[in-house]
N, C-alpha and C positions, 0 to 999 in steps of 0.2 A: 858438164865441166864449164867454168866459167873464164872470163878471159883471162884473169889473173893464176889461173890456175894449167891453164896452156900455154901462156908464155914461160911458167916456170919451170913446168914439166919440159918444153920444147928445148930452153937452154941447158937443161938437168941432162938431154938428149944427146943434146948439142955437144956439150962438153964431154962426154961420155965416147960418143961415136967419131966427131970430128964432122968431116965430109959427108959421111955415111949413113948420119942420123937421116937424114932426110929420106935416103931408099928405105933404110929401118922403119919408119913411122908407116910409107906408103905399104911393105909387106904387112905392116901389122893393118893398115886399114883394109887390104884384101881380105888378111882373115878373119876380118870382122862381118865383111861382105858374105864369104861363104856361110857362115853363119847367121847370118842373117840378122845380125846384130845393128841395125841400121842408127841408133844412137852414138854406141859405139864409133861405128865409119865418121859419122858427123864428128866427134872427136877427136881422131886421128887426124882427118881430114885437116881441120883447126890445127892439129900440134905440128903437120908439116906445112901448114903456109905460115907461121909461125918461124920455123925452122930456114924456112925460104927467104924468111927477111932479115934473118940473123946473119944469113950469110953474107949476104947483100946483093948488090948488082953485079951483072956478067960471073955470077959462078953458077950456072945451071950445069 
């Protein structure tokens, strides 16, 4: 996935989820883990620090 393509995906999340997206992304990158999908993780990965700057500062 490319960066253009996790930032849009991350907002498409974002908006979608609100707050929430962000645990949303990391569940989904565990089940990429258990699976052993290590590409995947690398993507998710991306679409929540993505997500993390959407929201901005001091909202952890």
């Amino acid at each position: 996935m490319n960066a253009i393509q996790t930032a849009e995906f991350a907002r498409a999340l974002y908006s979608a989820h609100g707050d929430k997206a962000e645990a949303e992304a990391a569940h989904k990158m565990q089940e990429c883990e258990a699976a052993g999908n290590s590409d995947k993780v690398q993507d998710w990965k991306a679409i929540r620090q993505a997500i993390r700057a959407l929201r901005g500062p001091n909202q952890s």
